[in-house]
C-alpha positions, 0 to 999 in steps of 0.5 A: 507492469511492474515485472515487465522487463525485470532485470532486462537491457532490452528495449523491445515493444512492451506487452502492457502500454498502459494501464487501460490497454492492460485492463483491456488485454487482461479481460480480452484473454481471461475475462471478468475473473482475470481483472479480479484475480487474488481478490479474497487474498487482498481483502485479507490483506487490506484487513491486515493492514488497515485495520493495525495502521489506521487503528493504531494510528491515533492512540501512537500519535497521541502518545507520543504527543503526551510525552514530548508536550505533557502540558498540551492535549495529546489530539491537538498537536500536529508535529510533522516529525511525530505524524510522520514516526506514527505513521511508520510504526502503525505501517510496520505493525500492519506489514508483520500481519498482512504480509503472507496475504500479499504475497498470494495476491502477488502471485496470482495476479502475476499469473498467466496462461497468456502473457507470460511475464515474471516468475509464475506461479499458479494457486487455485484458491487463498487457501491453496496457495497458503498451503502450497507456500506453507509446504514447499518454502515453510513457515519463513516463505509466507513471510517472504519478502516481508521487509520490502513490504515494511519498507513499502508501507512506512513510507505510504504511511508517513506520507499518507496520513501526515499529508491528508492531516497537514492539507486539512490544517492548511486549507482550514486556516484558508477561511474558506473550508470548515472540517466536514466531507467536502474538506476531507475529500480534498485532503484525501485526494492530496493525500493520494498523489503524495502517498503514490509519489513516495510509495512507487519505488518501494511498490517495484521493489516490494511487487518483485521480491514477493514474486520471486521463486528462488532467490533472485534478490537478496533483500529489498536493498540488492533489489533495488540495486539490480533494478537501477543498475539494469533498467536505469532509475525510471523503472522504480516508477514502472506503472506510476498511473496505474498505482494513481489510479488506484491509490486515488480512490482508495485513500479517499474512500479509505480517509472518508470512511475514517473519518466518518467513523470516528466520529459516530465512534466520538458520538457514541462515546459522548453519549455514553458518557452522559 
């Protein structure tokens, strides 16, 4: 959804309405295997990202609160500004590892034999096409595109975590929430809507520069200049719903399971301790 009508003034009938049309076209011609094309390269990458931008995450944002209020505790201090700056570093961090991975999965999940829409370009499995990226662009083409997707995950990151950390404080200072699941959900699903508002734009950006074959965009920025310039601002949120849709239950997965984590972490250690 986020390739169709790339750089085109055209108006035509679009191939994919919606994202449950499209769900319902892509298994229609390429069965159950085509809702999961790159499926193994985006585990790869959600590994990648994740395990540096959640990981890294609180020992940052502790630092960073030990050096602007040394007279305070690092983990109770909740600065907007640093939340946010913690966020983007962690986010940073994860692109430079997880970046070759989204690329494949860029690409295998563009490419039909049916709809043709975007550059294809066609892998058999993750390791193939490392391997086929590897020998026809070199070492630099697995890192394609990688400042979009710096771009890209900075900015999900300074609104994920800092607005699922800001509706936690807010909803507990209500009286009527008290830090456990039901509060985490909540946050989370707050967090889900902010994090796709912020992240969409840079999303279409990212999405086709890592699909490119030559050199149709410069950098992130002329890519963004020639997707305004051509389609007008409304394309940067080019599959907004379908973005929702997953973002929603990721980052409440995602948070919950964090949070759940941490604390059998915070258990163990306690009892360590003892």
């Amino acid at each position: 959804m986020q390739l169709e009508g790339e750089l085109s003034t055209a108006r035509g009938p679009k191939v994919y309405k919606n994202p449950f049309q499209a769900f319902w076209l892509i298994f229609k011609n390429e069965g159950f295997h085509g809702i999961q094309k790159g499926l193994f390269a985006s585990y790869l990458y959600q590994i990648g990202l994740n395990s540096c931008r959640l990981g890294l995450y609180e020992p940052i944002r502790k630092s960073i609160n030990s050096f602007f209020y040394p007279d305070r505790k690092a983990v109770d201090v909740q600065n907007l500004g640093i939340n946010v700056l913690s966020g983007i570093l962690t986010g940073a961090f994860g692109c430079l590892t997880s970046s070759p991975f989204f690329l494949l999965k860029t690409r295998m999940q563009s490419f039909s034999e049916h709809v043709k829409i975007g550059q294809q370009s066609h892998y058999e499995s993750t390791w193939h096409g490392l391997k086929t990226i590897y020998g026809e662009e070199g070492f630099k083409g697995l890192f394609r595109g990688v400042d979009a997707a710096i771009l890209r995950t900075a900015a999900g990151s300074a609104a994920q975590l800092p607005s699922y950390n800001f509706a936690k404080q807010e909803l507990m200072k209500t009286g009527y929430f008290q830090d456990g699941t039901e509060l985490q959900l909540i946050s989370s699903l707050f967090a889900g809507f902010g994090v796709t508002v912020v992240m969409n734009p840079f999303d279409v950006v990212m999405t086709r520069i890592y699909n490119q074959r030559g050199d149709l965009y410069k950098g992130p920025i002329d890519c963004f200049v020639k997707t305004v310039e051509t389609e007008g601002p409304r394309a940067l949120y080019k599959g907004f719903v379908a973005q929702l849709l997953r973002n929603a239950p990721h980052t409440v997965l995602l948070l919950v399971f964090m949070e759940q984590t941490m604390k059998m972490v915070y258990t163990v250690e306690n009892q360590f301790r003892a």
